[in-house]
C-alpha positions as CSV (number, residue, x, y, z in Angstrom):
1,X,-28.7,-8.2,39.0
2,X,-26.0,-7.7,36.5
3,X,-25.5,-4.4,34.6
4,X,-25.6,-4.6,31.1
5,X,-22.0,-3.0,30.9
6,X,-21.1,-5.8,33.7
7,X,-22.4,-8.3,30.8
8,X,-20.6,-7.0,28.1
9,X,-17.5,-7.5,29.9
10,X,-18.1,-11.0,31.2
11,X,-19.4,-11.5,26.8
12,X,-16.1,-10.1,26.0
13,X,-14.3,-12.1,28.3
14,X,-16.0,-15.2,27.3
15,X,-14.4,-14.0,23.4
16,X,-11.0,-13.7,25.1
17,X,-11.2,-17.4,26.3
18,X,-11.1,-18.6,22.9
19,X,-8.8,-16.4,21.6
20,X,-6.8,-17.9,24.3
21,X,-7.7,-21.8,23.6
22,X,-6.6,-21.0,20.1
23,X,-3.1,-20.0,21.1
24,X,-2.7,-23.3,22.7
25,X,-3.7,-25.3,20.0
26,X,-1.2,-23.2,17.6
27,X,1.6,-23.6,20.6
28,X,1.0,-27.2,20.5
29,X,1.4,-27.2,16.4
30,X,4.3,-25.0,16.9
31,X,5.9,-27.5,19.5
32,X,5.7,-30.6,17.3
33,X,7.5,-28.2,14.3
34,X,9.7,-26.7,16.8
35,X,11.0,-30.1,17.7
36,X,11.8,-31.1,14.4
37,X,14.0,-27.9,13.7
38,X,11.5,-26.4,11.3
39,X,11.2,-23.1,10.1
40,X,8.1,-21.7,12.3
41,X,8.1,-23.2,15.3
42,X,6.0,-22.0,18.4
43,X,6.0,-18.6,18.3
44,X,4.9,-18.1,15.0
45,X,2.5,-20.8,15.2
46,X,0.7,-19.2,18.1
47,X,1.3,-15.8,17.0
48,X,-0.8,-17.2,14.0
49,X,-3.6,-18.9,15.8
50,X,-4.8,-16.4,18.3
51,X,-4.2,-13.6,15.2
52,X,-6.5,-15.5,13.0
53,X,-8.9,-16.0,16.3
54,X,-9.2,-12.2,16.8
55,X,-10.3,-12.0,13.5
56,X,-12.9,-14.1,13.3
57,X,-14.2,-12.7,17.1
58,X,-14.0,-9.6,14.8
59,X,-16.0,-10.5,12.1
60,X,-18.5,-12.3,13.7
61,X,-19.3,-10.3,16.6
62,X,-17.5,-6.7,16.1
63,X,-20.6,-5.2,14.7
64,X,-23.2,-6.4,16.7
65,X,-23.9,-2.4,17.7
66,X,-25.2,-2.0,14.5
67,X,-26.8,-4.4,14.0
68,X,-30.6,-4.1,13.3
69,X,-30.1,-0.8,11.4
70,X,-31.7,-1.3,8.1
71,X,-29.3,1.4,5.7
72,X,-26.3,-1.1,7.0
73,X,-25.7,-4.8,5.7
74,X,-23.2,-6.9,7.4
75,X,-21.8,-10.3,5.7
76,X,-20.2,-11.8,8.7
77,X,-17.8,-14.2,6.8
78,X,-15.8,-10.9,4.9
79,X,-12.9,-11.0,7.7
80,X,-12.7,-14.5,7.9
81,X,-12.4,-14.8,4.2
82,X,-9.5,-12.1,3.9
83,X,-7.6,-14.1,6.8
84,X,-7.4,-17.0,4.6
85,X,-6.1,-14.9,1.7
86,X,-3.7,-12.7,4.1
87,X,-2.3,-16.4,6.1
88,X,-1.3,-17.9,2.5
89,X,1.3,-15.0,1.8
90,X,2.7,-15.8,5.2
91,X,2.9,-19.5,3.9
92,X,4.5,-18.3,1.1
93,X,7.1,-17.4,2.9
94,X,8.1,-20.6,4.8
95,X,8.8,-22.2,1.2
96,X,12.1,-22.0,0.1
97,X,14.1,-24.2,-2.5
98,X,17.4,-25.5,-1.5
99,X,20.0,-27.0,-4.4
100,X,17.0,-28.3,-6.2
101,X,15.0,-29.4,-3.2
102,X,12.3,-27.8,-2.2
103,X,12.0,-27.2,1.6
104,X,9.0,-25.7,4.2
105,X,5.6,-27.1,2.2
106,X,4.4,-28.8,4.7
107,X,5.5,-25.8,7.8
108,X,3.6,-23.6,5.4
109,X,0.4,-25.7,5.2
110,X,0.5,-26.2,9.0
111,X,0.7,-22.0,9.2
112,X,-2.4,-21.7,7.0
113,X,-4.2,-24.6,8.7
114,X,-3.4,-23.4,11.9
115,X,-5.3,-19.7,11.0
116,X,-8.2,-22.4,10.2
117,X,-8.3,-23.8,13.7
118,X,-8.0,-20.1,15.5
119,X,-11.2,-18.9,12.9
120,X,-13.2,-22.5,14.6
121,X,-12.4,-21.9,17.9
122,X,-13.5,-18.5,18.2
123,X,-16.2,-19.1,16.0
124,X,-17.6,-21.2,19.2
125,X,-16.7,-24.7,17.0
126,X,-13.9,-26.0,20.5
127,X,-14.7,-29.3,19.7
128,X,-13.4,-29.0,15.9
129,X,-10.8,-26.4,16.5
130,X,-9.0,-28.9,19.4
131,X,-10.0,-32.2,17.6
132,X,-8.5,-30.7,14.1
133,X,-5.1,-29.6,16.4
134,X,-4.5,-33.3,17.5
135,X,-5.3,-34.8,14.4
136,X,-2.8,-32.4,12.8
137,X,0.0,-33.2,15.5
138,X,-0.5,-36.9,15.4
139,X,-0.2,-37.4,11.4
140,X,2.7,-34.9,11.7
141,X,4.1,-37.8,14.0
142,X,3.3,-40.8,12.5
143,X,3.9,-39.6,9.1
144,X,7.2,-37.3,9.3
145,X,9.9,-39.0,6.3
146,X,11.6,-41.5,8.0
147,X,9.5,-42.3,11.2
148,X,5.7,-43.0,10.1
149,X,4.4,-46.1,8.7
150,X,3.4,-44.1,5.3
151,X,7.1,-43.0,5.4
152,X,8.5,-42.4,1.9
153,X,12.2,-41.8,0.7
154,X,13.3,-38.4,1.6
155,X,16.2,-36.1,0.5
156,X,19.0,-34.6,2.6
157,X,22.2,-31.8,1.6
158,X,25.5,-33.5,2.3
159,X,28.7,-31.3,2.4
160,X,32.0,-33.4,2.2
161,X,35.4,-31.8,2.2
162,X,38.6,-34.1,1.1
163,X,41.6,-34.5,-0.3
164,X,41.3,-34.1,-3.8
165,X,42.9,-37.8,-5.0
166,X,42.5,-40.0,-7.7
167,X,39.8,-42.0,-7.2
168,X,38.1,-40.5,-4.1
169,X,35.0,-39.3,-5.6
170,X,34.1,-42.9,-7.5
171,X,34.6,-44.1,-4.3
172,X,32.1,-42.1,-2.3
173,X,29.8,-42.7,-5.3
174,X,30.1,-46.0,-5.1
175,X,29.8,-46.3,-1.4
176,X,25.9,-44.5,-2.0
177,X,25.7,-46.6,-4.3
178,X,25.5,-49.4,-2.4
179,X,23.5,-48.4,0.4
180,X,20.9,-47.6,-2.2
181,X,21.0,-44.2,-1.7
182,X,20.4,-42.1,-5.2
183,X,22.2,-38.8,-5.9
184,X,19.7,-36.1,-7.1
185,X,22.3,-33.2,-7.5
186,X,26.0,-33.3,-7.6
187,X,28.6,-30.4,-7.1
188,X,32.6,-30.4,-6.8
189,X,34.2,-27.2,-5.7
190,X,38.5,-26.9,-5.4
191,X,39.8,-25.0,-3.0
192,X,42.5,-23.2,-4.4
193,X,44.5,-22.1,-0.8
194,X,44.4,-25.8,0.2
195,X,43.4,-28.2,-3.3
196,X,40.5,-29.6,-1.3
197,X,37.6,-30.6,-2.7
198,X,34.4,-29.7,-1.2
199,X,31.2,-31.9,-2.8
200,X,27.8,-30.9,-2.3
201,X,25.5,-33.8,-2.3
202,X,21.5,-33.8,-2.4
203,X,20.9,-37.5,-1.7
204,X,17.2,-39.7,-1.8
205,X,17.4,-41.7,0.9
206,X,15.4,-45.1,1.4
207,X,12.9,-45.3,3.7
208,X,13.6,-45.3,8.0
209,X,17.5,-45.3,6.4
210,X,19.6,-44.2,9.5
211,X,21.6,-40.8,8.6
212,X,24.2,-41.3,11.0
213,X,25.5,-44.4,9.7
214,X,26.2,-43.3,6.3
215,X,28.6,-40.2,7.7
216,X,30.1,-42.9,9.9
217,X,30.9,-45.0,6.8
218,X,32.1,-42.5,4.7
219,X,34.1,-41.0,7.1
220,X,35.9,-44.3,7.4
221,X,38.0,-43.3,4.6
222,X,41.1,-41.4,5.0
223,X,41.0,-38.5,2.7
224,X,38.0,-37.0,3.7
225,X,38.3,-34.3,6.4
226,X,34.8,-33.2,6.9
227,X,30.9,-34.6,6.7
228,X,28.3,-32.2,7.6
229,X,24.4,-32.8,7.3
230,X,22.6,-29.9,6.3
């Protein structure tokens, strides 16, 4: 016959197990992000998940020793509720805006839903903590810009250094221009050691438009030196 000590650990155990389960369903969130060169990728994400699980084992069992004693009242949600507060700052931080684009919402939403599925699965709810995890990584999947069938025009940071000749910018212009792609923001920079020009482009692109063939048509042209993607 077990001890009640020799219960305790196999309880506390069993708690350990789902802190654990939770750090794979953050990993695999942090995999799909990691993939796609995002800001938190799978550290963070299952840094996140099994952080936000120990919290809720915390707050829903950490007290059970005093339970029972009538001068003490215990609200069992009071952890969980702060983790959601606490999760959003970390959020905040993923969101960044980048020559007028604003980059990171949805790598901060995937932080604070990611602290949702580590509260569920050590809150005993596997089959809504793993079934929330692949429903997460399949829409990021089937509806990242470009790739999903919900796909909608996205934006990207072009950097183009050239020679500064008459004409050269109305033709790169004009070249977007016909590829439907719509300048959002538009900045020319000389360089006075070399009388380059340097233009910062942030594009809208169509939807599924291929990246790579737009820096192969522009860099068709003679003056230009250098296209980089940001």
């Amino acid at each position: 016959m077990k001890t009640v000590y020799e219960e305790a650990n196999i309880i506390e155990y069993h708690y350990l197990f789902r802190v654990l389960i939770a750090g794979i369903c953050g990993l695999i969130i942090g995999y799909e992000r990691k993939s796609r060169m995002k800001e938190a990728g799978i550290r963070t994400h299952f840094v996140v998940a099994i952080g936000a699980s120990l919290m809720m084992v915390i707050s829903k069992y950490g007290f059970q020793d005093i339970i029972g004693n009538s001068d003490i009242a215990l609200d069992p949600s009071r952890i969980a509720a702060q983790v959601v507060s606490g999760v959003g700052f970390l959020g905040a931080g993923m969101i960044f805006m980048q020559r007028q684009t604003v980059k990171g919402l949805t790598t901060a939403a995937g932080i604070w839903a990611t602290a949702g599925i580590g509260m569920a699965i050590a809150a005993g709810l596997y089959e809504v903590g793993i079934g929330v995890t692949i429903l997460i990584v399949v829409a990021q999947m089937l509806l990242h810009s470009g790739n999903g069938w919900l796909s909608s025009p996205r934006s990207e940071q072009i950097t183009i250094i050239m020679n500064n000749e008459p004409g050269s910018v109305d033709y790169i212009q004009e070249l977007l221009h016909k590829k439907g792609v719509t300048v959002l923001h538009f900045h020319a920079e000389k360089r006075s050691e070399t009388a380059d020009l340097i233009l910062n482009l942030t594009v809208k692109l169509p939807v599924k438009y291929d990246m790579k063939q737009l820096l192969s048509l522009i860099q068709n042209a003679n003056y230009i030196k250098m296209v980089e993607l940001i």
